[in-house]
C-alpha positions as CSV (number, residue, x, y, z in Angstrom):
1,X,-56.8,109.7,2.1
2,X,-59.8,108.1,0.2
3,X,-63.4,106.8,0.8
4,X,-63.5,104.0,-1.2
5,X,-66.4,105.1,-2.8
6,X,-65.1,104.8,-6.8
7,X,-65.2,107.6,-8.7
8,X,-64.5,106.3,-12.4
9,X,-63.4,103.1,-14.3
10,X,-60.1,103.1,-16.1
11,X,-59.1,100.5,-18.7
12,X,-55.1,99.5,-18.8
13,X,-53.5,100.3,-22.2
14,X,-49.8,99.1,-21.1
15,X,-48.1,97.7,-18.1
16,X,-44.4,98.2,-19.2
17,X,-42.5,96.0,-16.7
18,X,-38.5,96.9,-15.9
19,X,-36.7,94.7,-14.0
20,X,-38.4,94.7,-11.0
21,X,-40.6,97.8,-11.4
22,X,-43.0,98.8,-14.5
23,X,-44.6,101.6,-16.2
24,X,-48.4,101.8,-15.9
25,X,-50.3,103.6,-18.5
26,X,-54.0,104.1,-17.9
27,X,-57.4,105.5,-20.3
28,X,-59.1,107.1,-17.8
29,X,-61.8,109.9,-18.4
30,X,-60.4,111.6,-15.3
31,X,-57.3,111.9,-17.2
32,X,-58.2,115.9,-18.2
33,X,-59.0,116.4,-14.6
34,X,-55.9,115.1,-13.1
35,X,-52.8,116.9,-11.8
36,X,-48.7,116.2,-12.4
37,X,-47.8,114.4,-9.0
38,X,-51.2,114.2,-7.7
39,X,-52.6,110.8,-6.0
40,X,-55.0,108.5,-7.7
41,X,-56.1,105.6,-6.2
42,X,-56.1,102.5,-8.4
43,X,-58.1,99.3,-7.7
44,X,-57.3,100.7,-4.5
45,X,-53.2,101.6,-4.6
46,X,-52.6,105.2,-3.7
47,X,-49.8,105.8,-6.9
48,X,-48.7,109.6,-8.2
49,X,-49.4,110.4,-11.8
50,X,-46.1,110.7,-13.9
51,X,-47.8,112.0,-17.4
52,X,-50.5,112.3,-18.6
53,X,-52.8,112.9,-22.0
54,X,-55.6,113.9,-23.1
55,X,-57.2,110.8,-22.0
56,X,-54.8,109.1,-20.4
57,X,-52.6,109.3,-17.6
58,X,-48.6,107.2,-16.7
59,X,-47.7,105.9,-13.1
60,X,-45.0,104.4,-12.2
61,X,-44.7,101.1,-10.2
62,X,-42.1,100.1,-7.4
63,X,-41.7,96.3,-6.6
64,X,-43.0,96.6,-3.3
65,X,-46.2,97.8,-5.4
66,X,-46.3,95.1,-7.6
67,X,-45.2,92.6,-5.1
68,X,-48.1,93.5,-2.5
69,X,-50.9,94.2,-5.4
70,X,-52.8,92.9,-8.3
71,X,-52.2,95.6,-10.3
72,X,-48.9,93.9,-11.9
73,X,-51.2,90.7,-12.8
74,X,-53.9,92.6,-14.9
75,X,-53.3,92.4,-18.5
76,X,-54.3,94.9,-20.8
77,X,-58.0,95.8,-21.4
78,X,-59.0,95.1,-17.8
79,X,-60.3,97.7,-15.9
80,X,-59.5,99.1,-12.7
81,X,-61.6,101.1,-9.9
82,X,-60.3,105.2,-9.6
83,X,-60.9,107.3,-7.7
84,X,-59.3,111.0,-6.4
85,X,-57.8,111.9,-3.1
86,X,-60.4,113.4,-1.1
87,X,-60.8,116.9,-0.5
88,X,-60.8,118.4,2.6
89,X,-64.1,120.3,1.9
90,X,-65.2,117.0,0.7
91,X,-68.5,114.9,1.6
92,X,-67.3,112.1,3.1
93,X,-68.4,108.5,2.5
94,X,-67.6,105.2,2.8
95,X,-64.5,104.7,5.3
96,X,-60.9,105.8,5.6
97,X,-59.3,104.6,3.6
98,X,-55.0,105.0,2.4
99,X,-54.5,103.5,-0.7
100,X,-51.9,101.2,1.1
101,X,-52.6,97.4,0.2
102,X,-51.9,94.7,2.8
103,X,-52.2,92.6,0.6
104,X,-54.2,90.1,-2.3
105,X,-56.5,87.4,-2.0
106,X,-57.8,84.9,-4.0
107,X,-61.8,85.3,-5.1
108,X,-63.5,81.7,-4.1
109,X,-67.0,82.1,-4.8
110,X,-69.0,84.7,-7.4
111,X,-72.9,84.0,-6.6
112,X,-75.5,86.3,-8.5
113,X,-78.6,86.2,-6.1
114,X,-81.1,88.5,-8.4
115,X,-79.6,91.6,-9.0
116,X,-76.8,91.1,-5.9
117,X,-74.1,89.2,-5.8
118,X,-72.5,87.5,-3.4
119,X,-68.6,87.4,-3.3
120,X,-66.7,84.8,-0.9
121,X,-62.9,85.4,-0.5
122,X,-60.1,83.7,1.2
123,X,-59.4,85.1,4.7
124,X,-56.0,86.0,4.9
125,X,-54.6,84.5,8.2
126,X,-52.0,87.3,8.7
127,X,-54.9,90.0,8.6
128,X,-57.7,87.7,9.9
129,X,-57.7,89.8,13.5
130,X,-58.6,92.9,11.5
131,X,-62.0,91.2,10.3
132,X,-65.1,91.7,12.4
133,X,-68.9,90.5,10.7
134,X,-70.3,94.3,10.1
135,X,-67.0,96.0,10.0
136,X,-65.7,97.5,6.9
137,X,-63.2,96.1,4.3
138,X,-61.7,97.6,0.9
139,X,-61.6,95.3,-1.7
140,X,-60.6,96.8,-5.3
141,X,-60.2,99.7,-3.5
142,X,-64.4,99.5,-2.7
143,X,-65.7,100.2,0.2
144,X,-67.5,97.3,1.9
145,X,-69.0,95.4,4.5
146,X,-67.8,92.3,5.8
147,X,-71.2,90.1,6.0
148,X,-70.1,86.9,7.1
149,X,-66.8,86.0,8.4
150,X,-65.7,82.0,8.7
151,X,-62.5,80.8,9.5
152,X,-61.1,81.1,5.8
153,X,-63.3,83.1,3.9
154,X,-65.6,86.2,5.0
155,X,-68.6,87.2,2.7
156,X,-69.6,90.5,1.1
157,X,-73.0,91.6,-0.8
158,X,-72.7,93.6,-3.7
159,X,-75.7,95.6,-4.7
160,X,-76.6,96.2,-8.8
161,X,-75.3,100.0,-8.1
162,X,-71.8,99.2,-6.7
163,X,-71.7,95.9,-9.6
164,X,-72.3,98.6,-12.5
165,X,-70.3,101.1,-11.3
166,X,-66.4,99.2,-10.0
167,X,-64.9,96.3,-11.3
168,X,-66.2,94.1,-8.8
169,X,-68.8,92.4,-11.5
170,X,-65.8,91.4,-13.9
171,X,-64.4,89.0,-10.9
172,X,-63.8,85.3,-11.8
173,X,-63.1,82.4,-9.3
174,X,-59.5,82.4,-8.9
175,X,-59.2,86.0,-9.2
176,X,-56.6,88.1,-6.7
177,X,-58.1,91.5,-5.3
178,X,-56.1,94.1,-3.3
179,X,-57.2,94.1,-0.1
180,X,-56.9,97.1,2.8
181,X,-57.8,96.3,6.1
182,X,-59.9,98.7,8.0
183,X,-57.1,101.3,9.7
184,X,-59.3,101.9,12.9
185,X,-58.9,98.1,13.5
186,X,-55.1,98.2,12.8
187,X,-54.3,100.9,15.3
188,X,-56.7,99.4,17.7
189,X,-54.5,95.7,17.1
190,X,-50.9,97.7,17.5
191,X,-52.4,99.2,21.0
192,X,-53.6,96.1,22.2
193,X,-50.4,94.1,21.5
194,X,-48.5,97.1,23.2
195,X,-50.2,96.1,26.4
């Protein structure tokens, strides 16, 4: 379980596709702090840590990963959002989040508005019943609110603080972000379409 408050940026050194799946390798200054098997959540994926170095640390990718993510389309050099499973004696922040992408979306607008910016992204149609104006979105694996919501595109404000310390200010138009819709509105959906 995670926050979606970032705790670090990493920078990819390698993505070593294999057939279907592929080898991530990532510099991260968590890397000294991080566990064999534990969870790290990158741009937002949930993946285990394989090896590690001094100031780096391996994961390995399935195909269901790369197919649902963007982390198989980022090249080396980009950086990603981190951050560590939360603790149970942790402060929490944010929302709950599972490190489980639904799934990417294409970046339509990047607006700097003084120091904010203003982000519009495609709506996807399959997930558009989990959006609510207000309600809360990860994007990158950042936790955010949805501030406007149209029929294919909702809106999100990005203050300097969250811009300097995620990814979120390196987006380009035409960009795909991971997306995880919030899971309070997901297991409200599934009981209403029990009814």
């Amino acid at each position: 379980m995670f926050t979606g408050l970032v705790e670090s940026l990493g920078t990819i050194r390698s993505l070593d596709k294999r057939g279907d799946a592929a080898r991530l390798i990532l510099e991260t200054p968590l890397a000294l702090e991080l566990s064999f098997g534990e969870s790290l959540a990158v741009n937002g994926c949930c993946l285990t840590v394989t090896t590690k170095e001094a100031s780096s640390a391996s994961f390995d990718l399935l195909g269901e990963t790369l197919a649902r993510t963007n982390l198989g389309h980022l090249a080396a050099g980009s950086r990603v959002n981190l951050e560590r499973a939360l603790r149970a004696d942790g402060r929490f922040g944010g929302h709950f989040v599972q490190g489980h992408i639904d799934t990417t979306a294409k970046v339509i607008s990047v607006e700097n508005k003084n120091a904010d910016l203003l982000l519009l992204i495609e709506l996807p149609l399959a997930g558009a019943r989990y959006f609510i104006e207000k309600g809360s979105i990860a994007v990158n694996g950042v936790s955010l609110t949805v501030s406007s919501l149209g029929e294919d595109r909702f809106g999100l404000w990005i203050i300097p603080h969250t811009l300097q310390e995620t990814n979120l200010g390196d987006l380009k138009v035409g960009d795909r972000v991971n997306l995880e819709y919030d899971m309070l509105a997901k297991y409200a959906a599934r009981q209403i379409a029990a009814r």
